[in-house]
RODRENLUM-598108 format. One record per residue (C-alpha): x, y, z; residue number from 0. Coordinates in Angstrom, 2 decimals, decimal comma, m for minus. Layout:
[[X Y Z] NUM],
...
END
This chain:
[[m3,11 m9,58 36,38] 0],
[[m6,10 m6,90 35,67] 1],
[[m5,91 m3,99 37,66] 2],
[[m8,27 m3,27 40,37] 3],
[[m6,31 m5,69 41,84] 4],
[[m8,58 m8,41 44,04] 5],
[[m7,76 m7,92 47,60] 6],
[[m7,06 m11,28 49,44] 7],
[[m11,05 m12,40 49,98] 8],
[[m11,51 m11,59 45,97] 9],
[[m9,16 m14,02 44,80] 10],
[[m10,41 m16,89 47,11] 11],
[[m13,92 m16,57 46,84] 12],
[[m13,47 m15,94 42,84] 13],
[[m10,93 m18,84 42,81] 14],
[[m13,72 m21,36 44,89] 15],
[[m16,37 m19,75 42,23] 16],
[[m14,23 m20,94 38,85] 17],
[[m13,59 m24,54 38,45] 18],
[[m11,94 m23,66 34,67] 19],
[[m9,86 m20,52 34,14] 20],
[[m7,90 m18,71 31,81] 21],
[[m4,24 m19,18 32,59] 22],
[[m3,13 m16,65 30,62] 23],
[[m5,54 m14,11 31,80] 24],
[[m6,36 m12,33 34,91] 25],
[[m8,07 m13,40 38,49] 26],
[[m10,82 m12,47 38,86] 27],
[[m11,16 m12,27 34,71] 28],
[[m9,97 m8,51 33,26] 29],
[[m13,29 m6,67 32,10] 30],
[[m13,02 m3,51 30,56] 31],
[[m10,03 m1,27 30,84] 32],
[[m6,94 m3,35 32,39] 33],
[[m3,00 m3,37 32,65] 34],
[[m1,37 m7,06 32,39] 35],
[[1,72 m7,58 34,22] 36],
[[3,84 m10,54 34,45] 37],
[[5,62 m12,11 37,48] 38],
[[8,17 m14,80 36,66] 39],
[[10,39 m16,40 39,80] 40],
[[13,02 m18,64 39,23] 41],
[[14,33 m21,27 41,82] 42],
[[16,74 m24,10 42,40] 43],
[[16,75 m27,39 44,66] 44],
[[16,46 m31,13 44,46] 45],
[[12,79 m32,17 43,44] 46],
[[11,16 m34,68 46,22] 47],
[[11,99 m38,41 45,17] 48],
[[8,44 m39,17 45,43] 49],
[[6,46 m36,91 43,47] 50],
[[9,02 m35,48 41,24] 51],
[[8,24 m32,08 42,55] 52],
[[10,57 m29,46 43,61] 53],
[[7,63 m27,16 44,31] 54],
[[3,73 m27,05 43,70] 55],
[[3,17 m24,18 41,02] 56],
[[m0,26 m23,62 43,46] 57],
[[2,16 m22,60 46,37] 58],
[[4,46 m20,29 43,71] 59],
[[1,11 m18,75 42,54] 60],
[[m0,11 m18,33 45,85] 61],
[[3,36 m16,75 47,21] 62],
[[2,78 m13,80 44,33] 63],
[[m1,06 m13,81 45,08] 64],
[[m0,42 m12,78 48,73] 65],
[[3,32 m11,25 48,75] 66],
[[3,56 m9,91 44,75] 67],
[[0,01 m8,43 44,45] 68],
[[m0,14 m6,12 47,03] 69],
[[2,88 m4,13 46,21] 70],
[[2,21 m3,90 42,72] 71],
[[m1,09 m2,37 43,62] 72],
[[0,46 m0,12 45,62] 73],
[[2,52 0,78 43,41] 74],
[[0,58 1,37 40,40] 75],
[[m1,87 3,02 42,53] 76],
[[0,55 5,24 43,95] 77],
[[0,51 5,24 47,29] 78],
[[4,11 3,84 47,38] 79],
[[6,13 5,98 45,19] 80],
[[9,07 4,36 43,87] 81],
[[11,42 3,60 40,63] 82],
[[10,47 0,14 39,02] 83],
[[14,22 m1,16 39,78] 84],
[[13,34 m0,31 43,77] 85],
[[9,91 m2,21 43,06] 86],
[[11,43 m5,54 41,77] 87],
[[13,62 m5,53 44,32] 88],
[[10,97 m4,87 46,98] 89],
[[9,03 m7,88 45,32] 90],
[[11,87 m10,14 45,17] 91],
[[12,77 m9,19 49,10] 92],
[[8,89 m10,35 49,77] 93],
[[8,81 m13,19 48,14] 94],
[[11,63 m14,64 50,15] 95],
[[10,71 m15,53 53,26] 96],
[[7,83 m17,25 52,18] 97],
[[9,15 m19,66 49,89] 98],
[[9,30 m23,19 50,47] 99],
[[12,30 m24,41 52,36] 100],
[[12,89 m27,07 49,73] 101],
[[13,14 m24,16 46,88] 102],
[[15,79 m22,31 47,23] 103],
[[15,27 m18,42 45,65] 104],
[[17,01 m17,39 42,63] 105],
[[15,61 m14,48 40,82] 106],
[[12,41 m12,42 39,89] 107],
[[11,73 m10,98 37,14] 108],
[[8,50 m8,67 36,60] 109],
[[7,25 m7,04 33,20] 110],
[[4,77 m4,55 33,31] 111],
[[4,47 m4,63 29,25] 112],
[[5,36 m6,61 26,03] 113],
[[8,58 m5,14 25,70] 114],
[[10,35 m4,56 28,81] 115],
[[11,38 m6,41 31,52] 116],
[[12,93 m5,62 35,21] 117],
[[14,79 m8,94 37,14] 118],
[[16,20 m8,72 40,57] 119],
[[18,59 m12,13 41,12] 120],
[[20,44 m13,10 44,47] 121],
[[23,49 m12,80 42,87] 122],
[[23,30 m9,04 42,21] 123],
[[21,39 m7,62 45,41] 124],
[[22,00 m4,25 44,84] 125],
[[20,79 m3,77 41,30] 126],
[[17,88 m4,70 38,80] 127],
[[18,65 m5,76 35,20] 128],
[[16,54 m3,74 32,97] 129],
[[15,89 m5,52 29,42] 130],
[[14,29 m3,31 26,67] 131],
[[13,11 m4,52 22,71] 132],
[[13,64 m3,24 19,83] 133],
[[14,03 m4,03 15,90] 134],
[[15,39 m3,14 12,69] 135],
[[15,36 m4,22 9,12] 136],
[[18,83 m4,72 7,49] 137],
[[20,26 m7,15 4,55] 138],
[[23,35 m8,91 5,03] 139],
[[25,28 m11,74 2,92] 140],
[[27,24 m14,70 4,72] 141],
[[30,78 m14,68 3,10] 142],
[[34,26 m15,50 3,98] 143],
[[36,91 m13,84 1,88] 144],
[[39,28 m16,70 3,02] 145],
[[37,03 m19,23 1,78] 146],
[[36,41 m20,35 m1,79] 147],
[[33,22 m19,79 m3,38] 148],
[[32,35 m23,13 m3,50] 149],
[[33,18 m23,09 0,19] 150],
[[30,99 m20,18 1,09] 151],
[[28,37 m21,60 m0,86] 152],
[[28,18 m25,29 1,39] 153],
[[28,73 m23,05 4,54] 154],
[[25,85 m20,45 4,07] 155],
[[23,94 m22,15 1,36] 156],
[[21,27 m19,46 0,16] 157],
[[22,41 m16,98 2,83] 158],
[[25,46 m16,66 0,48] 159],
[[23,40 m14,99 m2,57] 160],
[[25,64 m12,55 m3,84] 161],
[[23,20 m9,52 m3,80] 162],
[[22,28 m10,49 m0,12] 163],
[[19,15 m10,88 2,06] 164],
[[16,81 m9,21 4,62] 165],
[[16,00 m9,66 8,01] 166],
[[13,44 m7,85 10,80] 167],
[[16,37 m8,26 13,72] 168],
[[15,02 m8,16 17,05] 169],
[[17,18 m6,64 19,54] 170],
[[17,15 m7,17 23,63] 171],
[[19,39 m5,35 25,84] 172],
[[19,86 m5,50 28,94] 173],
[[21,30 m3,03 31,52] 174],
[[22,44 m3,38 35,43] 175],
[[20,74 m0,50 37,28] 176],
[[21,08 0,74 40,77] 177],
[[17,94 m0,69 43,08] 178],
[[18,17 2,38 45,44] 179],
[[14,93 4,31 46,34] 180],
[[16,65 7,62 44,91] 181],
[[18,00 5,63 41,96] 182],
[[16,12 7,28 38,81] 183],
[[18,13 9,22 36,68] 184],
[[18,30 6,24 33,94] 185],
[[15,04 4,79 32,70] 186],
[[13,14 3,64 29,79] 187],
[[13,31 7,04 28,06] 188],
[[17,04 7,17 28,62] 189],
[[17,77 3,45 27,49] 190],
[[15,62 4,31 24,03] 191],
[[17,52 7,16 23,40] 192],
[[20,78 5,35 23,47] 193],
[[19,73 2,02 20,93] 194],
[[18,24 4,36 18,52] 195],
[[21,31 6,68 17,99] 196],
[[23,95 3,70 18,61] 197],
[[22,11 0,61 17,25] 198],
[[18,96 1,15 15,34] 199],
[[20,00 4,45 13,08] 200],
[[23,29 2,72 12,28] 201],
[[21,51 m0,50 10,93] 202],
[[18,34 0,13 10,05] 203],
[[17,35 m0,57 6,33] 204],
[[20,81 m0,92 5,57] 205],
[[23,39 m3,73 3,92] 206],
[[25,50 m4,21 7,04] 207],
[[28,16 m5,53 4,26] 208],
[[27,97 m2,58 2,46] 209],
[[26,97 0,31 4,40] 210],
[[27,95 m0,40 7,86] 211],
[[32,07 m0,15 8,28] 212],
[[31,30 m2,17 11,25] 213],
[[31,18 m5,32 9,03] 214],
[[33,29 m4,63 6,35] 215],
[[35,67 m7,31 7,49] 216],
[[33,39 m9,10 9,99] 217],
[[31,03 m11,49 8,40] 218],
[[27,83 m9,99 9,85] 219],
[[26,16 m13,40 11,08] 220],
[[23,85 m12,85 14,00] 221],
[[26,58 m13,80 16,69] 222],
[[28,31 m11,33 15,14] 223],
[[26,01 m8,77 15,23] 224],
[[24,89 m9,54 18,61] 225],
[[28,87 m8,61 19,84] 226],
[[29,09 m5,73 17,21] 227],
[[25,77 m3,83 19,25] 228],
[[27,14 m4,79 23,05] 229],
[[30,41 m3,27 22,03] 230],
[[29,09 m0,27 20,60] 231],
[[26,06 0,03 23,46] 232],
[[28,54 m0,18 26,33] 233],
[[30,12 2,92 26,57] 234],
[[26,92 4,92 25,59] 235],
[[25,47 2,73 28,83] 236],
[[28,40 3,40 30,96] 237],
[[28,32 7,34 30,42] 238],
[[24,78 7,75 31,28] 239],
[[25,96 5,75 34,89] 240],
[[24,69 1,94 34,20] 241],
[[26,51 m1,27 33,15] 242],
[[25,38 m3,18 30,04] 243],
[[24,39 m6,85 30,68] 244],
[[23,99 m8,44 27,72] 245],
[[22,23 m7,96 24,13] 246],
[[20,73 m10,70 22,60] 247],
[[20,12 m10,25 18,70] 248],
[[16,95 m12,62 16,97] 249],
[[17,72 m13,20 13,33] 250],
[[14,60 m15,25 13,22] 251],
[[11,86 m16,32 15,78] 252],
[[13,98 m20,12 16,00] 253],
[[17,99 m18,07 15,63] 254],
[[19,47 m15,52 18,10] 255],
[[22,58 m15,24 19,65] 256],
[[23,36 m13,61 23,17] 257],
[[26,33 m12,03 24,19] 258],
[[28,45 m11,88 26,29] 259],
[[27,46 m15,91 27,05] 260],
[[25,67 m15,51 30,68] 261],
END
């Protein structure tokens, strides 16, 4: 969505105005200077035998139109001054009651930029997974001490070269914060700080087989290294006051590997 935000009378005439849209842009369209936030909600149910349906994506689109909308506004304006884990939470709470009876409400998850994320699920009322991106550049060779060469070789094929190969990793973790209006000690700032001293200095532009201890007996596949970074981001997390969720580690855009499994 572009920001002004369209009050309630802005989006329907604009809406009756446009018979084709962008649906990847704004309503009504972003010109000039904007900010582009994304509202995902998830929900559950049996779909209606007759139309295959669970729910219209016009009534999910107009449930953040009139319930979503206005708060972000508010918030981003300023009026309502509170931490973006309190503001997914407050979204998630007003999307609620107006969902469709047949849908049942799972989670919401809102991202206010490319790389960061904040969800608020029914399972976990009382805090707001935070979910940050990052990268690195590293070379690692697949190889099994315990396994013939021959072995290694049909196992990891060209993964297997002896002098190794590169990767850009991408890295997602994800943290359980507090959703309490006075909750604000840990944020973006705080989350960086931790991956770059734990994950990205350690790994960055170097031969995890080589240089990183962490993988001299651990074959550094991308499950691997997924586990590797959760175990060595969880007690950074946990000192600064907030659980880790889970880290998911892209070797490639079509290979990644989460863990723990969720």
């Amino acid at each position: 969505m572009g920001i002004p935000f369209p009050n309630a009378r802005e989006v329907k005439e604009n809406e009756a105005a446009q018979t084709r849209r962008n649906g990847f842009a704004g309503i009504p369209p972003s010109d000039g200077f904007t900010a582009h936030h994304e509202v995902t909600i998830e929900c559950i149910g049996t779909p209606d035998r007759s139309t295959g349906y669970l729910v219209g994506i016009q009534e999910l689109d107009a449930v953040v139109r009139t319930r979503v909308i206005p708060l972000l506004q508010a918030f981003c304006e300023g009026t309502e001054r509170v931490t973006p884990f309190h503001a997914v939470r407050r979204m998630a709470e007003a999307v609620v009651p107006a969902m469709p009876k047949r849908a049942e409400f799972r989670s919401l998850t809102w991202s206010p930029g490319p790389f960061i994320t904040y969800s608020w699920r029914t399972d976990m009322p009382t805090f707001a997974v935070m979910t940050e991106s990052f990268e690195f550049s590293a070379a690692h060779r697949l190889h099994c001490p315990e396994l013939s060469d021959e072995e290694n070789r049909r196992m990891f094929g060209k993964c297997n070269h002896p002098s190794g190969h590169g990767h850009n990793y991408r890295v997602a973790v994800a943290a359980r914060v507090p959703t309490g209006e006075v909750s604000g000690a840990f944020g973006s700032g705080a989350m960086e700080a931790i991956v770059m001293r734990t994950v990205i200095d350690r790994f960055d532009h170097k031969h995890l087989n080589v240089d990183c201890p962490e993988f001299a007996k651990l074959n550094p596949s991308v499950e691997n290294i997924a586990m590797v970074c959760h175990r060595l981001l969880a007690p950074e997390l946990s000192a600064a006051g907030v659980e880790i969720d889970h880290v998911t580690v892209w070797e490639t855009e079509k290979t990644s590997a989460t863990y723990p499994v969720r």
